[in-house]
N, C-alpha and C positions, 0 to 999 in steps of 0.2 A: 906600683902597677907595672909601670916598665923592667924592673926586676922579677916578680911575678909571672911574665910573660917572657923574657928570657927565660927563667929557668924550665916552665913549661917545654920549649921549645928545643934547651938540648937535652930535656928528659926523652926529650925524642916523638915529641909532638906531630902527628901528619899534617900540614897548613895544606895540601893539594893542589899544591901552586909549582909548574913548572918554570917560571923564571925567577931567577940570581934575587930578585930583590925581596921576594916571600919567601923564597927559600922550599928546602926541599926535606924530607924526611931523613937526618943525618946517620951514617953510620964513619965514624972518626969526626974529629974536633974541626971546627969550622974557623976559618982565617979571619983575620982581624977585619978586613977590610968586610966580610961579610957579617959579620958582630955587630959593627956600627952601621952598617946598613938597614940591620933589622932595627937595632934602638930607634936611629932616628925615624922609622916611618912608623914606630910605636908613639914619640914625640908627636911627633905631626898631627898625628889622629886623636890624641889625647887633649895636646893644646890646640890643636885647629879646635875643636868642640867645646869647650872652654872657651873661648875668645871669642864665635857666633854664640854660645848661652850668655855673655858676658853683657855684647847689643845689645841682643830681645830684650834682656829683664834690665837694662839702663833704662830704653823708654818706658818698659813698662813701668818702670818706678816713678817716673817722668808723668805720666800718665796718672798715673795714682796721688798724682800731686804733691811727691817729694822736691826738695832743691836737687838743682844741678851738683850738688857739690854729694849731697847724702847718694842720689843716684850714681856714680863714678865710681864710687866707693860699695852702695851696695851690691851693685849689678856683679861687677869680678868676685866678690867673695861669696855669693850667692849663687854661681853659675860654679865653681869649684867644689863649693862644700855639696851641691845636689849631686853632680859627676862622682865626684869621689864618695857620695852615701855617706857624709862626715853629718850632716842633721842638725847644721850648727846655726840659728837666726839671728840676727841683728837687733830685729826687732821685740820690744819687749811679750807682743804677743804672739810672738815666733809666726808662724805659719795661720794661725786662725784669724787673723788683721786685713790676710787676704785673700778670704773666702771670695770678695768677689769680682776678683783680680783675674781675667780670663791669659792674658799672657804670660803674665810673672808664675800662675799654676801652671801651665800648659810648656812651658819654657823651664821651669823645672822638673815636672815631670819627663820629658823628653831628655834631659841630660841624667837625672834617674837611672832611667831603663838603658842608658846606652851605657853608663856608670857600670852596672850590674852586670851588661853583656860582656864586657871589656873592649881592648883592642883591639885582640885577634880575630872574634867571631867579625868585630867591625872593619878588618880590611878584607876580612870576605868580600864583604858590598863594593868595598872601593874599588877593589881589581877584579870584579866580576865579569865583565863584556871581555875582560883579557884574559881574560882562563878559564870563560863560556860555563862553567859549575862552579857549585860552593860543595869543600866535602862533607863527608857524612857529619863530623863533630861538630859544625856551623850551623848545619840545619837542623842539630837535633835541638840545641842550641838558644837557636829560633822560634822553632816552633813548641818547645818546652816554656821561654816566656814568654809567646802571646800566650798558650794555654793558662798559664799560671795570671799571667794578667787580666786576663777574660774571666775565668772562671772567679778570683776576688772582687774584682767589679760587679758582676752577676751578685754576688753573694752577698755583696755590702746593698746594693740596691733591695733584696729583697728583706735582708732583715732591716736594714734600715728606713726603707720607703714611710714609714706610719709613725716613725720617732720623734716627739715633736722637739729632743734634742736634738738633732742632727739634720736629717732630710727632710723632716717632714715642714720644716717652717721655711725652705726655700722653692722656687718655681719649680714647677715639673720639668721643664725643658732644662733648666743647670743640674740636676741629678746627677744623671749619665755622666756629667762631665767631671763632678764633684767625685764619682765612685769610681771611674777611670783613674782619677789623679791620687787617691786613697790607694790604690792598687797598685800603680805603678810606686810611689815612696814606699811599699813594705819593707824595704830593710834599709831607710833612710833615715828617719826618724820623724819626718815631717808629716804634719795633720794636720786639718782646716777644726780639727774637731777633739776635744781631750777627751783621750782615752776613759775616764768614766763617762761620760756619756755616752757612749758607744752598747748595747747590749752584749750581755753575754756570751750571745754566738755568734756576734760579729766579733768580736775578742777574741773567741775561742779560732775562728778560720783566720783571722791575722795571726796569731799565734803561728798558727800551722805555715801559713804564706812566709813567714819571717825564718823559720827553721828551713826552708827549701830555699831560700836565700839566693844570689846568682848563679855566672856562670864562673871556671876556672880559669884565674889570671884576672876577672874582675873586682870590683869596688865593695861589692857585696859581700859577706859571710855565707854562713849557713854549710848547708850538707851538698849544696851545688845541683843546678838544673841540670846536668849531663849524668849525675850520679843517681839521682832520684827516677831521671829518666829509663837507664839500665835497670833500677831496679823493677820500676813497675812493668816492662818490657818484659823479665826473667820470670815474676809472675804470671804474666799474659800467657806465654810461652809453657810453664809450667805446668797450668791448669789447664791447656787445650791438650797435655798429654807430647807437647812437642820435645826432642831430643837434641835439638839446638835452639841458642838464643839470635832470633834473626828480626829485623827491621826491615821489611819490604824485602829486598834484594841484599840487603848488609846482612850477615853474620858477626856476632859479638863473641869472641874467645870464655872461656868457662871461666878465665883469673879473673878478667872485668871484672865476672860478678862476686865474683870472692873477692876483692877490692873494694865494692862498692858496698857487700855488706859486714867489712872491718872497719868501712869509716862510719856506717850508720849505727853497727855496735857502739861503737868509741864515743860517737854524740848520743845515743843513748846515754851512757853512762856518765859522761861527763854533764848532761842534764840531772841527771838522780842525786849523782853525786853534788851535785852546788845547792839544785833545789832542799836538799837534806840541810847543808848547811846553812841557807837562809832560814830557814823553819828552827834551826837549833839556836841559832845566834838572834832572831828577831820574833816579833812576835806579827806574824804575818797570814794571811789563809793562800793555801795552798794555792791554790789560781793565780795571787799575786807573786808569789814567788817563783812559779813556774812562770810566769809572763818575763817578770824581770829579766829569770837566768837565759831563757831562749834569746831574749834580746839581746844580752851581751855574748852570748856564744858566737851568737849570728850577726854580731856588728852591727843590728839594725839599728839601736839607740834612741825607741820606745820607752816611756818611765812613767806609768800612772802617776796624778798629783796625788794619791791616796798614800801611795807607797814613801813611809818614812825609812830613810834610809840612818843606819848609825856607823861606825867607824871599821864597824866589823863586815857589814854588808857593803860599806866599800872596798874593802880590801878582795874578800871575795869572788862581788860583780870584774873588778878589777883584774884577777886571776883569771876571770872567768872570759874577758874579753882577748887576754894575750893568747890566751890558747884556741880561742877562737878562728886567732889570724893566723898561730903559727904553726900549731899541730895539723891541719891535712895536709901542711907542704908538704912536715916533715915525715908523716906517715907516706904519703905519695916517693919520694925519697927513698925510702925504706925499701918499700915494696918493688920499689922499679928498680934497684941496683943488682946485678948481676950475681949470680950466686953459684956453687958448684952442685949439679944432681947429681943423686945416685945412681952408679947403673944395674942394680935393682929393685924389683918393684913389690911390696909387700903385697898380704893374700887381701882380699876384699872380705870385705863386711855387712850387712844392712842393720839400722835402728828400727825402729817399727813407729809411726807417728799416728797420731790420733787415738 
């Protein structure tokens, strides 16, 4: 993550912060002494959040009436693996043992969602009263995961509400909270609830939640809240007839969205492409096979108990998980390195669509 967030930053990142310790939008190579300055307040905010989720879910395991020795143990590894969306439980019934555990859910979801924003949008917050705004790539940021988190919550409650596997055999008043916590772990792996028992179309809008995945430089996978954002903005834009792509007061350059839709081509196809090969190599229905590969693309680490996996479908998933993590850097990379124009301009054209 700290890697990640460097590189972001001398790809030439705007953080909108005028003082030496956020740093400024670079043009030439930045000094050593401003190098480790940025690491360590990427440290700080990664392990300060780590070490208070570490606390909470000590008592709360405490509380759930574990020994002192299992709580010490489980609370650090348990406050790491939610932060960093690793999805990985101690317990043998992973996540569904404690449905109804209001801290240890609420305690990992809350490192979850900070997991997926990263560290950068998160020293927005911290040095905010010192630099009086957060810039534009913070707030879109932001307010691209409440939406994404509100709107899955909404979605699990309404198809869930009547399931008498899932919601429907707990109180009305724990819902809300059950479908909050559901929405925040979508690219974690964690659930109060196995994936088969979930319906259809609650499956079918996790799916979709897990492929939008965080933000850039975070914990999460996926096609990224900042990029999904551009793109639905470029539509908005498109179809009101407007000749810029603008956010309130912001203006977004025409590359953005040619940027944002080479990396959604790319995940397209790299979904086609795996889901093809699962279907060739196992004998699986399409739903399951597109659930699985979304999941490993998007790092979420989802895995119906349905889904028999063989040697070939791990290699695959496998494949399918490295390039998850590695290809948008290095497309991002690509795209952002300096190249020579022409200095003429060829004759224009139009396609005819529709």
């Amino acid at each position: 993550m700290v890697t990640a967030s460097f590189l972001l930053w001398m790809l030439g990142q705007k953080f909108g912060f005028r003082n030496p310790i956020m740093k400024r939008l670079y043009i030439g190579k930045p000094s050593l002494a401003e190098k480790l300055s940025f690491v360590r307040t990427i440290f700080l905010i990664v392990l300060g959040l780590q070490f208070l989720g570490a606390v909470f879910l000590v008592f709360g395991f405490l509380i759930d009436g574990f020994s002192i020795s299992t709580a010490l143990w489980w609370g650090p590894f348990h406050s790491i693996t939610s932060f960093n969306n690793a999805g990985f439980a101690l317990h043998p019934d992973e996540f569904t043992f404690f449905r109804g555990s209001p801290i240890v859910l609420a305690t990992s979801g809350f490192l979850a969602f900070c997991g997926g924003i990263g560290p950068i949008p998160l020293s927005f917050l911290l040095y905010r009263r010192k630099n009086k705004k957060i810039p534009m790539d913070g707030k879109i940021i932001f307010l691209g995961f409440l939406i994404v988190l509100f709107f899955g919550m909404a979605m699990f409650l309404i198809t869930e509400w009547t399931n008498p596997e899932t919601l429907a055999v707990m109180d009305s008043w724990k819902r809300p909270f059950i479908a909050f916590f559901e929405s925040s772990m979508r690219s974690t792996g964690y659930s109060v609830f196995d994936i088969e028992s979930l319906r259809l179309e609650t499956q079918l809008v996790h799916t979709a939640l897990m492929a939008i995945g965080g933000a850039a430089g975070g914990a999460a996978g996926g096609l990224k809240i900042g990029l999904v954002f551009i793109l639905a903005i470029s539509v908005f834009s498109t179809l009101r007839g407007y000749s810029e792509i603008k956010f309130r007061r912001t203006l977004f350059s025409e590359q953005l969205m040619r940027q944002a839709l080479v990396l959604l081509f790319a995940f397209i196809v790299f979904i086609g492409v795996f889901t093809g090969l699962l279907l060739q190599f196992g004998e699986y229905s399409m739903f399951d096979a597109l659930f699985e590969v979304i999941s490993a693309v998007s790092l979420a680490g989802f895995s119906s108990d349905g889904f028999i996996s063989n040697e070939a479908s791990n290699v695959i998933l496998s494949i399918a998980m490295l390039i998850g993590r590695f290809f948008p850097i290095i497309v991002v990379v690509e795209m952002t390195r300096p190249r020579v124009h022409p200095n003429f301009h060829r004759p224009e054209d139009n396609v005819l669509f529709g």
